[in-house]
Each structure stands twice: as structure tokens, then as C-alpha cells.
C-alpha positions as CSV (number, residue, x, y, z in Angstrom):
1,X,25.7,-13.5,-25.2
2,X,24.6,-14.9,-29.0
3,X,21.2,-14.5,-29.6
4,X,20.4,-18.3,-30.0
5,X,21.1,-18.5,-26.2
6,X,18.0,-16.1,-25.5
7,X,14.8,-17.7,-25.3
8,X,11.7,-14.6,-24.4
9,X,9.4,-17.2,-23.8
10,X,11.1,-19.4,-21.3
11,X,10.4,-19.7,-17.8
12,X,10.8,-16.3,-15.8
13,X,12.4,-16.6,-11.9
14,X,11.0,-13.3,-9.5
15,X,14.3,-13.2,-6.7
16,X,12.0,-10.9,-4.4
17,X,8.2,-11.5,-3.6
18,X,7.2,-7.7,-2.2
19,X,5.3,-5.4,-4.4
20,X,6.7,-5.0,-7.5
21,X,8.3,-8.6,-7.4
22,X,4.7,-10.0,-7.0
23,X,3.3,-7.8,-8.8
24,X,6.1,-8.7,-11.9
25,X,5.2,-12.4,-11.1
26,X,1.1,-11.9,-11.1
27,X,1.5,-9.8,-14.6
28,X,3.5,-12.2,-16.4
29,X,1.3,-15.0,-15.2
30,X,-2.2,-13.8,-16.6
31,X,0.3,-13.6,-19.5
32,X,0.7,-16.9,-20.1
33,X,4.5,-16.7,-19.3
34,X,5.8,-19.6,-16.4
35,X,7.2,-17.7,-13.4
36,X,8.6,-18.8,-10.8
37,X,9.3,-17.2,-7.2
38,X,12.2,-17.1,-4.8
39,X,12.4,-15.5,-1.1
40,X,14.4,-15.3,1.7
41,X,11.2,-15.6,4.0
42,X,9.0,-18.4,4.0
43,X,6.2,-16.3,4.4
44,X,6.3,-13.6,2.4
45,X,7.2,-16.3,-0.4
46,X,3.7,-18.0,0.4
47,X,1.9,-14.9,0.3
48,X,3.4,-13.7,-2.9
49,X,2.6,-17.4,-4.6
50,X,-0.8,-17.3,-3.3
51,X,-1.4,-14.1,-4.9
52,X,0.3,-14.3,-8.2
53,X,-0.2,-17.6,-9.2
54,X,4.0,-18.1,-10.0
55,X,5.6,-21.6,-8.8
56,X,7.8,-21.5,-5.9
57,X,11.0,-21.9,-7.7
58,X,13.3,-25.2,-6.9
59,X,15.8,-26.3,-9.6
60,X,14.0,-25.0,-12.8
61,X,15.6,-23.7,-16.0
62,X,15.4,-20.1,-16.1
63,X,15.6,-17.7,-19.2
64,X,15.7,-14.6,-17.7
65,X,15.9,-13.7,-13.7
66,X,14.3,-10.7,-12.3
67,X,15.5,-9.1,-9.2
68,X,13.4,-7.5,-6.6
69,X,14.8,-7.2,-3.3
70,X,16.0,-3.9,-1.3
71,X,18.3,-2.3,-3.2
72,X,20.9,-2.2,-0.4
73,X,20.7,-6.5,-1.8
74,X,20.4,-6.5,-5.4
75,X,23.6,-6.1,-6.5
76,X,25.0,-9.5,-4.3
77,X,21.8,-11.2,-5.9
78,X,22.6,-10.4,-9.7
79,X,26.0,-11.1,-9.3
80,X,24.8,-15.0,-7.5
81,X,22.2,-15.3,-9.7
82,X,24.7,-14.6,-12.8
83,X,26.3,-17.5,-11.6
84,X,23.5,-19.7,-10.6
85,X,21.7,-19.2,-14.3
86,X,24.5,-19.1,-16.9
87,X,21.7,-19.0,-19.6
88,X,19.7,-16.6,-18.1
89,X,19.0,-12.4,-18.6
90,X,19.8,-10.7,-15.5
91,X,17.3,-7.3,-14.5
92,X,16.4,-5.6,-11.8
93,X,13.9,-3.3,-10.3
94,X,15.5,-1.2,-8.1
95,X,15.6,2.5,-7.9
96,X,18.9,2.6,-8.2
97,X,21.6,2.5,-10.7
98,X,25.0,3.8,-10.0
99,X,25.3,2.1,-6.6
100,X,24.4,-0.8,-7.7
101,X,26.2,-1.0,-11.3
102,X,29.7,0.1,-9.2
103,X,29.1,-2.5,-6.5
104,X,28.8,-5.5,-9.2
105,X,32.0,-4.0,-11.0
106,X,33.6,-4.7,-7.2
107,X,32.0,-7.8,-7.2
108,X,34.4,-8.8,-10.2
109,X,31.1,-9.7,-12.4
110,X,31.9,-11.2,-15.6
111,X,28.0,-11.5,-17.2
112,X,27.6,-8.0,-18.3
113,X,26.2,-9.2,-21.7
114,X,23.5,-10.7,-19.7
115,X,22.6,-7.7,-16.8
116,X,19.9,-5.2,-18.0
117,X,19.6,-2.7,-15.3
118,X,15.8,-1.9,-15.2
119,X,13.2,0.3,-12.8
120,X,9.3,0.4,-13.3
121,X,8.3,4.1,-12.6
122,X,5.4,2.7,-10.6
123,X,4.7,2.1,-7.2
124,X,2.2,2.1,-4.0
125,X,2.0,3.1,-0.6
126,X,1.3,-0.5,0.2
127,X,3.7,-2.7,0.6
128,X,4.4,-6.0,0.5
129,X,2.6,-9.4,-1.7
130,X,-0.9,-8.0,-0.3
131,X,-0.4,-4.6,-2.8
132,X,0.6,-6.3,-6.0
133,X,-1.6,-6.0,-9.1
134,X,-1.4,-7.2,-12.4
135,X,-1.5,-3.9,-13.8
136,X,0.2,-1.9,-11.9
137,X,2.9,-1.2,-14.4
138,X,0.2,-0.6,-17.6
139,X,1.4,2.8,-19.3
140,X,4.4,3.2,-17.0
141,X,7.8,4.3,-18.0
142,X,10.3,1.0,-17.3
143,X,13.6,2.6,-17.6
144,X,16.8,-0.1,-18.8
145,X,20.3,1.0,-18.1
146,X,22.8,-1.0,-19.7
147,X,26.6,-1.1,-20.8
148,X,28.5,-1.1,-23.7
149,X,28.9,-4.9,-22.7
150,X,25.2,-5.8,-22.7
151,X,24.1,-7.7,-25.7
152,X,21.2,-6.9,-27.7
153,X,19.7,-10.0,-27.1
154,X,19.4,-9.3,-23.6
155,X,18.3,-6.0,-24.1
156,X,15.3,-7.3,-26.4
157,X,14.5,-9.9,-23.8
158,X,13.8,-7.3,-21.0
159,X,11.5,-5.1,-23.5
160,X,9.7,-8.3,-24.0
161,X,8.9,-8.5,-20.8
162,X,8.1,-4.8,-20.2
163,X,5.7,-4.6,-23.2
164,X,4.1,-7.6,-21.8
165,X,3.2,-5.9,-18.4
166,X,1.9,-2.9,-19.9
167,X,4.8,-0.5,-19.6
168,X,6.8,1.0,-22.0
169,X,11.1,0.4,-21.9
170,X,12.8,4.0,-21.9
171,X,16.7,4.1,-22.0
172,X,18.7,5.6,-19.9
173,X,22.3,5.6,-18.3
174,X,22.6,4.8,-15.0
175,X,24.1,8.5,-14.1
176,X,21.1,10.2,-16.2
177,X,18.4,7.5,-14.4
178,X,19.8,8.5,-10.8
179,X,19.9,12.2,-11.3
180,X,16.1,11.8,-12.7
181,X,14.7,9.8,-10.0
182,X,16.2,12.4,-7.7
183,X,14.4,15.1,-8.5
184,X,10.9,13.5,-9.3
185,X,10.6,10.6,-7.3
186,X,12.9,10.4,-4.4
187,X,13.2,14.2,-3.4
188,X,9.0,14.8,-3.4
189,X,9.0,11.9,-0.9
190,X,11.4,13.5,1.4
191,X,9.1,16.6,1.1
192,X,6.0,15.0,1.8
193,X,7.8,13.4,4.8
194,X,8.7,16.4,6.1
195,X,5.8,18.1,6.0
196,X,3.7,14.8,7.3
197,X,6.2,15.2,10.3
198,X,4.9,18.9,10.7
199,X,1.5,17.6,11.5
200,X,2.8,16.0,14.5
201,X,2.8,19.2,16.9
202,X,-0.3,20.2,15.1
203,X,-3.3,21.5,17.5
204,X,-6.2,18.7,16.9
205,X,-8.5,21.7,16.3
206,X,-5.8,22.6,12.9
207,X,-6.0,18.8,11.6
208,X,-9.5,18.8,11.7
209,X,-9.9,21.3,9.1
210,X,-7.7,19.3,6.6
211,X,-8.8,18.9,2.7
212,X,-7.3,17.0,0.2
213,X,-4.4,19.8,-0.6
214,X,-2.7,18.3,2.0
215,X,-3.7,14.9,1.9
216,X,-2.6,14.8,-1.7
217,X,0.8,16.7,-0.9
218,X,1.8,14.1,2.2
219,X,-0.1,10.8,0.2
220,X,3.4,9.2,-0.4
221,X,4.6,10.2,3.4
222,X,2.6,6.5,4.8
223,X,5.3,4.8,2.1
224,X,7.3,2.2,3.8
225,X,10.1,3.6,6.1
226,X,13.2,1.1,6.4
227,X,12.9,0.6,2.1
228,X,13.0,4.5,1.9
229,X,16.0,4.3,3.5
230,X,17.8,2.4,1.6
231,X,16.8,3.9,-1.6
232,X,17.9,7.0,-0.3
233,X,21.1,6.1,1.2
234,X,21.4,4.7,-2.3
235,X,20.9,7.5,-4.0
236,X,22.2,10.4,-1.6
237,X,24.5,12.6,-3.4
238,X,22.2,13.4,-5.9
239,X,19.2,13.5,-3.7
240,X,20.7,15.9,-1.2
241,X,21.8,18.0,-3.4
242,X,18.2,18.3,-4.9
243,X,17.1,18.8,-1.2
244,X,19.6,21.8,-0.6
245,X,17.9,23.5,-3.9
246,X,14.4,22.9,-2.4
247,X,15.4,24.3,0.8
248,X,16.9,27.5,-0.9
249,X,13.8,28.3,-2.8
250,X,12.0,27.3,0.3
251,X,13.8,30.0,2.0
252,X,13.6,32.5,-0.6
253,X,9.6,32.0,-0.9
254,X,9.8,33.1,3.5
255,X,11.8,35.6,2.6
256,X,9.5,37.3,-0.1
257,X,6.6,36.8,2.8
258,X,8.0,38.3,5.7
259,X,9.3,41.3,3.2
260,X,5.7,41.7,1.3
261,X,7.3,41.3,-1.7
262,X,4.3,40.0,-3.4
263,X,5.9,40.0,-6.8
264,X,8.6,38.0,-5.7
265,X,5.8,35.8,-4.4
266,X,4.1,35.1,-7.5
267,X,6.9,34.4,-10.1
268,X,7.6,31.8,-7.1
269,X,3.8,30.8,-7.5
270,X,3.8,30.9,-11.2
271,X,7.5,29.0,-11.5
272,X,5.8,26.6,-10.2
273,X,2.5,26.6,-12.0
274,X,4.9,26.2,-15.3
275,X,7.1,23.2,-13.8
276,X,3.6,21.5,-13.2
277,X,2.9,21.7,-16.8
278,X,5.9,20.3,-18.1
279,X,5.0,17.2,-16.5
280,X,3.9,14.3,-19.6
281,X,0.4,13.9,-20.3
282,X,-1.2,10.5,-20.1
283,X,0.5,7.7,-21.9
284,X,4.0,10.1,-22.0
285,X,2.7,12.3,-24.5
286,X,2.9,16.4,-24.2
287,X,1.1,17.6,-20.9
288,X,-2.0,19.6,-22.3
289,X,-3.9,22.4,-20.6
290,X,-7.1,21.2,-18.7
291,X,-10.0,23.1,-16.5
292,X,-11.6,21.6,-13.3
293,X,-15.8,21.1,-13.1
294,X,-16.6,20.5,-9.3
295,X,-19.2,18.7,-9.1
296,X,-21.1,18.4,-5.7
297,X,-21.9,14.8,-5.3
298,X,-24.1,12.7,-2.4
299,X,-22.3,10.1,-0.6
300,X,-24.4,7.2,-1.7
301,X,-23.9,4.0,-3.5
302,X,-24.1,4.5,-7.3
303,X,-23.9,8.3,-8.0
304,X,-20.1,8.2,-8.5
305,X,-21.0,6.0,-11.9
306,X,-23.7,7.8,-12.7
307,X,-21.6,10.8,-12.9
308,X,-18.9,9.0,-15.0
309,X,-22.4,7.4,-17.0
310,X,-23.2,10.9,-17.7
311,X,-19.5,12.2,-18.7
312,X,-19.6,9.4,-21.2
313,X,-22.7,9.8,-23.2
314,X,-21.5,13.6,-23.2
315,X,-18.6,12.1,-25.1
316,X,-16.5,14.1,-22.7
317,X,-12.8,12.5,-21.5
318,X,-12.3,13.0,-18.2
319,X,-8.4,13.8,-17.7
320,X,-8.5,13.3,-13.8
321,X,-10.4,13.2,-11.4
322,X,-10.5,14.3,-7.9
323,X,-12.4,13.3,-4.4
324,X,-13.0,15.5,-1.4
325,X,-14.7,14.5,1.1
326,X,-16.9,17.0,3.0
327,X,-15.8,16.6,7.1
328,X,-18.7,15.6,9.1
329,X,-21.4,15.9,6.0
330,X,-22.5,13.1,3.5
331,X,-21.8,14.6,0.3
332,X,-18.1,15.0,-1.8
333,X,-16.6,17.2,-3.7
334,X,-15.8,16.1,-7.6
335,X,-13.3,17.6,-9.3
336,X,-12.9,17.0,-13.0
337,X,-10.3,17.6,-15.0
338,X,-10.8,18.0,-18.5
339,X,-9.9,20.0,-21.7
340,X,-11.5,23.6,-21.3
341,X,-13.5,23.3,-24.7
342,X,-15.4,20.3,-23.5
343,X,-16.1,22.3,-20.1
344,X,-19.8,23.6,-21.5
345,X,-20.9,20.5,-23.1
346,X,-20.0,18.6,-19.6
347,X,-21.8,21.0,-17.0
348,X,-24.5,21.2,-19.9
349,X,-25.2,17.4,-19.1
350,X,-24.5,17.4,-15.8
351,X,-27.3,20.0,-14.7
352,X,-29.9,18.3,-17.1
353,X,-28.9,15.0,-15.0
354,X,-30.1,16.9,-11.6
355,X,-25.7,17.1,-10.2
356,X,-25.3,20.1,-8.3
357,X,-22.4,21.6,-10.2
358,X,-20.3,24.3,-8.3
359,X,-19.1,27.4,-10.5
């Protein structure tokens, strides 16, 4: 496709109104960009239009077309929609690739100078219109997978309307983008599922006693069941064979503990601690080494922005920051995260502002 067909500030159709669908729609909306939605349910579409402020669509021209249903879908509704808008940049949002890219091949597609495979890294545990947010793609990876059939044009229209939610376009085949997701999106939530089911036969007296460790290992584990299995039956080669390497070192880690080998226990621990910090920093830049404050904090209205209040004025960034609540008691634990020089200055301030901070 020419470039004089491409217009990036025409009007934008969501096929799709759950989270990221609605979420596209809201963003591209407080934009200034016209959207409009489509969906298969009447309700959900009301929802999504109630939230986001999109049109639903009827018989509109449409510049680029956005595609957010299950995956186990999207590749019958590029292929329609290719047909539907003959002017229009085709994208997607799944979390998928190579499944869908084969099954529009079979589909005898003949607009692959207008598809731009795409998939925000960014997501929540809530589904549905009722999650989406505006920002919930700002400085996000959006990964595009294209072919040597895709027209630049196209290309440059998606990026458009990545920059314009916030995210930042990253390119990627769709081989290299399924093989990625694999290992750090769609493996940890088979993990945390797995180990959420392990609370099941739990004693109630065992639960009880749970802190954040595991509330932040299982947090993904309450994401939406039948949509987890598409994307997984999507993606299973490459997931399971992630899995099976999980469940090695899984078994290798029992091993070392019903042996004593402690050494063999802490390269396992320390493997680990170095994987961690390979992971980007914020923004995608090189993860850096921070040191955690604890803070003990009351559990009353205004003393979690005081703390931040204070954190400020010590001109100190505050890389993360963690919440444990104490069980049964009306106080918190605060965890900060933040570059080990700036530790002093920040518990320096902290004490002088009357916060309990735990050494």
C-alpha cells in the first residue's frame, strides 16, 4: 500500500471492547483521535462506549482497524476486516503471533501490506471494559511483527498510534515475539497458577500466616481463566517447553534439599538473584542495583503521602515501592526501593519526620 493511502489521523475502529480494546479506545480518545467501537455483545459494547468515550461504529470510514478479541478470533477478524476496510491498517493485540500469522496465510489473505501484527506488554487482573485505563500502556513495550510484505506506511501508522498511548513500538518477528512471551509472560502465569492451586488443600491455620511473598508470587493467578486458555493453547509448544525447564530446575532445587547440598542450593538461589537483575529498569533502560528502607507506617488516612511528601523534599526517587499489611494490626509495612547511595539521606528524613523506620 502507497503512502498517500495512509491517513494517521483518520478515524480509528476498536473490533473488541474488553480491556485492552477499551482501554485502546479510551487512550486514543483523550487524544483527540475519533474511535469508534465494534462488538459481538451488545453489552459489553455499551459498557466499553460508556467508558471510553469511542462511537459505536456503523458505516464509518476507517483508517486503521485495531483488533482485540480472543486470540483463538483474531485472525478470522483481520482477514474480514481486510475486506471490510480496503483503505484501512490492520493490527492486533493479541499475545500471539505465529498462530495467528499461519492461520491468515490459510485464510488466503491478500492485504499483507496493510496487517501489522502488534501486542501491548501490558495488562490487568481485571478484565473486561470495567479495567480499562487510559494509561495503561504509558512506558510499555508494544511489540509489531510484520512481513516482508508490510508496507512502511503501515508500519508508521501503528507507531503512531503506539506513541500516542504512551508505549514505545519494539520490533520483533513473530517466532522471536512467541518464544519471548513464553518465557516472561505466559510461563510465570502458569507458575503462579500452580502454586495458587497449592493453597487449596492448605490448613486455614497455614493461610493465615500469609505475607506479601506469596501474594505477590500468585498476584497474576486471579487473571481470567477461559482467555488464559486460549493464549496458551496459542502459544503451547513454546510454552511447554519453557514449563518442562522449570520443572527440571524445580526438581533439581528438591533434590539439593533432601541431599543437604547447600551449595547446590545457593548457586540455585543466586541464579536466580542474577536473572532478576537482568530484568530492564524503568522506561526499558539497564536494570540498576537498589536497597529496600522498611518503613513502619500507621494504617490511617494521609500518612502514605506524607511519606512520599517526605521522600520528595529529600530529593530521593523512589524505584518501587512495596505494601504489607500487618494481619490483625493497624499499621503496614513500607518497603522502598531505592538506589543504595540515597539510603542515608532518606532514613535521615524519615526519622526527623517521626516514621518508625525498621533496620
Amino acid at each position: 500500500m502507497s503512502s498517500e493511502h495512509i491517513d494517521t489521523s483518520g478515524n480509528v475502529l476498536v473490533i473488541g471492547s474488553g480491556l485492552i480494546g477499551t482501554s485502546v479506545a479510551l487512550g486514543l480518545t483523550a487524544q483527540g483521535r475519533k474511535v469508534f467501537l465494534s462488538d459481538i455483545d451488545p453489552a459489553a459494547l455499551t459498557s466499553a462506549v460508556q467508558v471510553s468515550g469511542a462511537k459505536p461504529f456503523k458505516n464509518e470510514s476507517i483508517s486503521l482497524v485495531v483488533v482485540a478479541t480472543p486470540p483463538a478470533k483474531v485472525a478470522v477478524v483481520m482477514y474480514q476486516a481486510a475486506i471490510d476496510h480496503p483503505d484501512a491498517v490492520i493490527t492486533d493485540v493479541a499475545s500471539v503471533k505465529v498462530s495467528i500469522f499461519n492461520e491468515l496465510n490459510d485464510l488466503g489473505t491478500t492485504a499483507w501490506d496493510r496487517i501489522v501484527g502488534g501486542h501491548p506488554m501490558a495488562g490487568r487482573e481485571v478484565s473486561g471494559a470495567v479495567g480499562a485505563q487510559g494509561n495503561l500502556f504509558l512506558d510499555r513495550p508494544w511489540v509489531l511483527s510484520t512481513t516482508p510484505e508490510t508496507s512502511e506506511a503501515a508500519i508508521e501508522s501503528v507507531k503512531e498510534m503506539v506513541k500516542a498511548l504512551g508505549a514505545f513500538p519494539v520490533a520483533r518477528t513473530v517466532e522471536e515475539h512467541d518464544q519471548a512471551v513464553a518465557l516472561i509472560s505466559h510461563t510465570p502465569q502458569v507458575v503462579a497458577t500452580v502454586l495458587a492451586g497449592e493453597l487449596m488443600d492448605a490448613e486455614s491455620s497455614q493461610i493465615e500466616l500469609a505475607g506479601q511473598g506469596i501474594r505477590d508470587t500468585i498476584r497474576i493467578a486471579g487473571s481470567d481463566a477461559a482467555l488464559w486458555t486460549e493464549i496458551l493453547s496459542e502459544n503451547s509448544d513454546y510454552v511447554a517447553t519453557r514449563i518442562t525447564h522449570v520443572a527440571e530446575s524445580l526438581l533439581e532445587f528438591a533434590a539439593a534439599l533432601n541431599s543437604g547440598d547447600r551449595q547446590a542450593i545457593t548457586d540455585k538461589l543466586d541464579r536466580g538473584s542474577k536473572g532478576r537483575d537482568r530484568l530492564p529498569g524503568k522506561h526499558g533502560a539497564t536494570s540498576q542495583r537498589t536497597a529496600v528502607l522498611a518503613v513502619r507506617l500507621d494504617d490511617k488516612p494521609g500518612e502514605l503521602a506524607r511519606l512520599f511528601t517526605v521522600a520528595a523534599q529529600a530529593q530521593v526517587n523512589l524505584e518501587d515501592v512495596r505494601i504489607d499489611h500487618s494481619l490483625g494490626h493497624p499499621t503496614g509495612l513500607v518497603e522502598l526501593s531505592v538506589t543504595p547511595v540515597a539510603i542515608p539521606k532518606l532514613e535521615t528524613a524519615l526519622v526527623a519526620a517521626n516514621f518508625l523506620v525498621i533496620s
